[in-house]
C-alpha positions as a printed NumPy array, in Angstrom:
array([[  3.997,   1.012,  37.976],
       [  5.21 ,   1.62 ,  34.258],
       [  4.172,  -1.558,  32.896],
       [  0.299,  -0.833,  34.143],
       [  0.161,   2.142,  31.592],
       [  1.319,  -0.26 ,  28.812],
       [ -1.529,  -0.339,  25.842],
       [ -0.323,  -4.141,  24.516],
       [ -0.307,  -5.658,  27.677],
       [ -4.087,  -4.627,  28.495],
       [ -5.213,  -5.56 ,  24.475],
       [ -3.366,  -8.723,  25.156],
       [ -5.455,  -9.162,  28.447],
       [ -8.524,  -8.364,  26.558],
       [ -7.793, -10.864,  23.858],
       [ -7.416, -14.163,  26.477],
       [-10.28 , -12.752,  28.41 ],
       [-12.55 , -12.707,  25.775],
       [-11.247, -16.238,  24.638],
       [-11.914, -17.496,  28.342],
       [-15.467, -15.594,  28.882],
       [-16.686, -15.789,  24.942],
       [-18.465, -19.355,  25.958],
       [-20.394, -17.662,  28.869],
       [-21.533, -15.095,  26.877],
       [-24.692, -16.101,  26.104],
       [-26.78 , -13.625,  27.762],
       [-25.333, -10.856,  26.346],
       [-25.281, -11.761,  22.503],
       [-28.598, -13.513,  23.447],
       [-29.899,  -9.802,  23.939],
       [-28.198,  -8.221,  21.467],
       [-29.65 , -10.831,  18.571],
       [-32.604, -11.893,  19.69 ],
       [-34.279, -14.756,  18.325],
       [-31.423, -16.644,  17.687],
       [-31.712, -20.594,  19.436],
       [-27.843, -20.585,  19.861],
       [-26.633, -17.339,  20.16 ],
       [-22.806, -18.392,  21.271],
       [-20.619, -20.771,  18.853],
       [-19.434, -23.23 ,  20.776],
       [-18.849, -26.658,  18.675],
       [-15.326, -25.906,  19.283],
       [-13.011, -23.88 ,  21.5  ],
       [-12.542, -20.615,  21.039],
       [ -9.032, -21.082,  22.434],
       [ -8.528, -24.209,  20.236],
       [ -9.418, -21.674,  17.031],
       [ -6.769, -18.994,  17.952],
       [ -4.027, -21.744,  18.394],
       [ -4.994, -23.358,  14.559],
       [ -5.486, -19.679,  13.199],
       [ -2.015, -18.762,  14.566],
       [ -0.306, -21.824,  13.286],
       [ -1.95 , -21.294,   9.65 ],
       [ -0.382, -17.367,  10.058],
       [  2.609, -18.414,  11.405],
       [  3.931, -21.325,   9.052],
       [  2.872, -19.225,   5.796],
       [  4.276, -16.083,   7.143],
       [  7.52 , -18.071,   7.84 ],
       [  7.756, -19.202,   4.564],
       [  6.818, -15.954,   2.8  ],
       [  9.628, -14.548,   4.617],
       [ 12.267, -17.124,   3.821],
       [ 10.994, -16.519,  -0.284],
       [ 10.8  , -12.575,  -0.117],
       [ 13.795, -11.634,   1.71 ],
       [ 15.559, -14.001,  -0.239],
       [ 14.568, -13.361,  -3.436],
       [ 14.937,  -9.285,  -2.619],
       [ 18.854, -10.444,  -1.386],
       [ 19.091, -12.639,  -4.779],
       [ 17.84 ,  -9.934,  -7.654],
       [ 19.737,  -6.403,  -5.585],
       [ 23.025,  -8.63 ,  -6.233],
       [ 25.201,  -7.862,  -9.283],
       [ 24.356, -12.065, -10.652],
       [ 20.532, -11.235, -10.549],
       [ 19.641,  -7.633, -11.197],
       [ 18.301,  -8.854, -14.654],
       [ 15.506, -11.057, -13.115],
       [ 14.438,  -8.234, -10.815],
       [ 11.278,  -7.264, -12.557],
       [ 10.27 , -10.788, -13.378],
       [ 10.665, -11.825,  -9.761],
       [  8.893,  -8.641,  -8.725],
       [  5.823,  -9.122, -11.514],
       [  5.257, -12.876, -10.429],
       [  4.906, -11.519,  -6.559],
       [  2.742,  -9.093,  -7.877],
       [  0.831, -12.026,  -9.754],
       [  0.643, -13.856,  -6.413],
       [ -0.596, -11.218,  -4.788],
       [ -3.367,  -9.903,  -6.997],
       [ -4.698, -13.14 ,  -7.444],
       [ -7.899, -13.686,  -5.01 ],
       [ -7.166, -16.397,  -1.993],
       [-10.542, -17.854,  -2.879],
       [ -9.473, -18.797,  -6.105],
       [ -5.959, -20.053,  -5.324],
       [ -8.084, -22.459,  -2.529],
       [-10.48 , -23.461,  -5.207],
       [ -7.788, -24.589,  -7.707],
       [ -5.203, -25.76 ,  -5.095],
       [ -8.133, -28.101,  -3.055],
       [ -9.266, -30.676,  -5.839],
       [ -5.447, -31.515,  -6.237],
       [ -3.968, -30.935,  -2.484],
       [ -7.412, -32.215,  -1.031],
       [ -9.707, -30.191,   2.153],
       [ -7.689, -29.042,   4.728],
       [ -4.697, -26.451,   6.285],
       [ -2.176, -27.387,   2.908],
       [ -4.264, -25.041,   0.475],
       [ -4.711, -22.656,   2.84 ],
       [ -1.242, -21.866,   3.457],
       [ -0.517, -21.902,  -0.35 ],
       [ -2.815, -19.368,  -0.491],
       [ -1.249, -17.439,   2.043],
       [  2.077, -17.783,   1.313],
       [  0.956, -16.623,  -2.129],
       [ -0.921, -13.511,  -0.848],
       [  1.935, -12.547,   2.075],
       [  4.992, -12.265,  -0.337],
       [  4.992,  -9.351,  -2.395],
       [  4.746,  -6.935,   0.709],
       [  8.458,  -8.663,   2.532],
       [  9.389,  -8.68 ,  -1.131],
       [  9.012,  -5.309,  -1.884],
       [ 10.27 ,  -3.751,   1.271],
       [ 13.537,  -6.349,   1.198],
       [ 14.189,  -4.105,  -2.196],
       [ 13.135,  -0.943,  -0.961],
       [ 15.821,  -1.193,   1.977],
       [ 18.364,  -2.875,   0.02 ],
       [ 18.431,  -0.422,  -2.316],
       [ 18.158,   2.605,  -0.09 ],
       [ 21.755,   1.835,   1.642],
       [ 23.914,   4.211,   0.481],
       [ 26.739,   3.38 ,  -2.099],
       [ 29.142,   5.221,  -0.114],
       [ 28.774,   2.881,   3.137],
       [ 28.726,  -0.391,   1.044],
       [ 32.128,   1.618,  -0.641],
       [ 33.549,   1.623,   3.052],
       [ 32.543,  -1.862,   3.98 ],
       [ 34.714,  -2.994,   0.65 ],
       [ 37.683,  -0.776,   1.381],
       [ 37.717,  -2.45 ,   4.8  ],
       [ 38.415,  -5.58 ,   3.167],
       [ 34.836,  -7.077,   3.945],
       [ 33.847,  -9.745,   1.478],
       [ 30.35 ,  -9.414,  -0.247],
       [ 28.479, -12.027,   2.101],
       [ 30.25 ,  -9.906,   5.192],
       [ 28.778,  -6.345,   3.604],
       [ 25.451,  -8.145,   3.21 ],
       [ 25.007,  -9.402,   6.655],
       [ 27.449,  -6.951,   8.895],
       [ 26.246,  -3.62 ,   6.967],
       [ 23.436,  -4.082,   4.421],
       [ 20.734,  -6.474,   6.185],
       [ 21.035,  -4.494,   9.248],
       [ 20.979,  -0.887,   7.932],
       [ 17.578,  -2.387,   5.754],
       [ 16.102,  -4.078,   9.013],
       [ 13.246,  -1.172,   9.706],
       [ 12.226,  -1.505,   6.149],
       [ 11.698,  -5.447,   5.646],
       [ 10.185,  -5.488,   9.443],
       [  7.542,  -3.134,   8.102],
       [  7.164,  -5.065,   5.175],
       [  6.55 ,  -8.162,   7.398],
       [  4.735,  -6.205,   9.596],
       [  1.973,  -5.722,   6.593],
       [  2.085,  -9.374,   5.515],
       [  1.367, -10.806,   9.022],
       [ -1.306,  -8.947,   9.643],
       [ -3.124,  -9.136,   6.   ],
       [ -2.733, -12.919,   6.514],
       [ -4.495, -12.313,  10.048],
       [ -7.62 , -11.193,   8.39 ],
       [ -6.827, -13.61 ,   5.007],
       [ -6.674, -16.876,   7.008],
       [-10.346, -16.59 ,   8.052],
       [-11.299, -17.995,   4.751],
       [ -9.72 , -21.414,   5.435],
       [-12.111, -21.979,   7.038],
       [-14.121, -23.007,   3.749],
       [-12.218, -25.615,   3.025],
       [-11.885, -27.237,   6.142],
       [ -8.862, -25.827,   8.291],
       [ -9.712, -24.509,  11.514],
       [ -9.604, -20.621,  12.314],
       [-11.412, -17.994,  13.503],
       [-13.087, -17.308,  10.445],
       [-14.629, -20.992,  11.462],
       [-17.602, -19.17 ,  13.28 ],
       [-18.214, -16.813,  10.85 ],
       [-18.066, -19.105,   7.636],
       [-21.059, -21.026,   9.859],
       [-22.521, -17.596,  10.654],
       [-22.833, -16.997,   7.051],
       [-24.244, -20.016,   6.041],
       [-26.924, -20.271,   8.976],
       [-27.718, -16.619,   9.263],
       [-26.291, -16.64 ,  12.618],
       [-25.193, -12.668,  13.269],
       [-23.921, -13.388,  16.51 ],
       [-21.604, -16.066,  15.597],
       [-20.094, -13.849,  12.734],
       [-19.634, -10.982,  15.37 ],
       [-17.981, -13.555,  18.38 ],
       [-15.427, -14.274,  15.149],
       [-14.827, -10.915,  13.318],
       [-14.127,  -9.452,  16.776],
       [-11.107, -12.077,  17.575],
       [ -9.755, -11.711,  14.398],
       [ -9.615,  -7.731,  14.411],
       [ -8.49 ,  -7.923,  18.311],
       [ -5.852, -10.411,  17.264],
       [ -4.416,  -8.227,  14.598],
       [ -4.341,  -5.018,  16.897],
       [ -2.278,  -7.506,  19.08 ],
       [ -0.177,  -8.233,  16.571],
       [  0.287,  -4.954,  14.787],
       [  1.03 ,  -3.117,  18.318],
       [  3.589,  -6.005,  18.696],
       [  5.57 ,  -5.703,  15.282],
       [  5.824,  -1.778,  16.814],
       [  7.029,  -2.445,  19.846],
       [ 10.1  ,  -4.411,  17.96 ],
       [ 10.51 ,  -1.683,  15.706],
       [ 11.011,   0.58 ,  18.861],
       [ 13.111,  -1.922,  20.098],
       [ 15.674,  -2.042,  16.944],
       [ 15.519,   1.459,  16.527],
       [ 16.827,   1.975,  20.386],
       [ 19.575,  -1.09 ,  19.39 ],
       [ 21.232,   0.36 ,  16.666],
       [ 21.254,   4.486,  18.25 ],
       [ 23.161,   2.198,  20.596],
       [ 25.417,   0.985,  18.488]])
């Protein structure tokens, strides 16, 4: 059977296994770090983790998205060319400033919790959809947009009928990169209070547990692969939709 030999469906297998069997695992990182009175984390769920992580990655990544693609749409139109490179140099800004320190100064005003966490990674996810919204904007060529017009298409029809879709692959990839950089940026929440996976190895850190930074570090880069094969798949997918069209 096809669907046997597919590579996502046995990392996404591997992913809620380990969730399920990471609690009964103490034997094994029990030998592997010796020494160590509690050697699986287990004040909380790993399952509950993946859900919070998830929701901090999925509600920033949302909103990056809404903010990049539309400020790519906004500065490639004729109105707001002008502002391109300051829209383009405060993304940069955004992302170039360290997560730690947007959490630092966003916490004594927003307070402990998920709220600074997602500033920080809406802040840190943008310029990538940004930059890719431009890069595939920009790359349709004049001559089709020329075609669209002559065919008595309005600007808003060109921009959704011809230009968005032609520039899908690009932004996708550019979405592609800030989901899963916000994957491995969300772990740091965990400092100031939100639950994640990075929750066992923030503790791991501070208590010199090894064992509870590996149980964490592995979900997070299994998660990711998960993702990242995912975000392929759907580029396959589009790909095969518009050689159909």
């Amino acid at each position: 059977m096809k669907w046997l030999r597919d590579p996502l469906l046995w990392l996404v297998l591997l992913f809620v296994a380990l969730l399920w069997l990471m609690p009964y695992s103490g034997g094994l990182f029990g030998a592997l770090f010796p020494g160590l009175p509690r050697p699986v984390y287990l004040q909380e769920s790993f399952i509950s983790l993946t859900q919070a992580h998830f929701w901090l990655v999925g509600v920033s990544s949302a909103v990056a998205i809404v903010i990049g693609v539309g400020a790519g749409i906004a500065v490639t139109r004729p109105a707001g060319r002008e502002f391109r490179p300051l829209v383009e140099t405060i993304a940069a800004i955004g992302q170039t400033f360290p997560p730690v320190a947007v959490l630092a100064i966003a916490v004594p005003v927003i307070g402990f919790g998920q709220q600074p966490a997602i500033i920080a990674l809406i802040l840190y996810g943008v310029l990538p959809i940004l930059q890719a919204t431009l890069a595939g904007l920009t790359a349709v060529p004049a001559a089709v947009s020329s075609v669209a017009e002559g065919m008595g298409m309005s600007a808003g029809e060109r921009l959704r009928k011809v230009e968005l879709p032609l520039a899908a692959p690009v932004i996708l990839a550019g979405v592609r990169t800030s989901v899963i950089i916000n994957i491995g940026t969300a772990t740091i929440a965990s400092t100031v209070g939100a639950n994640t996976l990075g929750t066992p190895i923030i503790i791991g850190l501070s208590g010199f547990n090894s064992a509870y930074i590996v149980q964490g570090a592995v979900l997070v880069a299994l998660a990711a692969i998960v993702v990242d094969r995912g975000f392929e798949r759907l580029a396959q997918y589009l790909s095969r939709h518009r050689h159909v069209r």
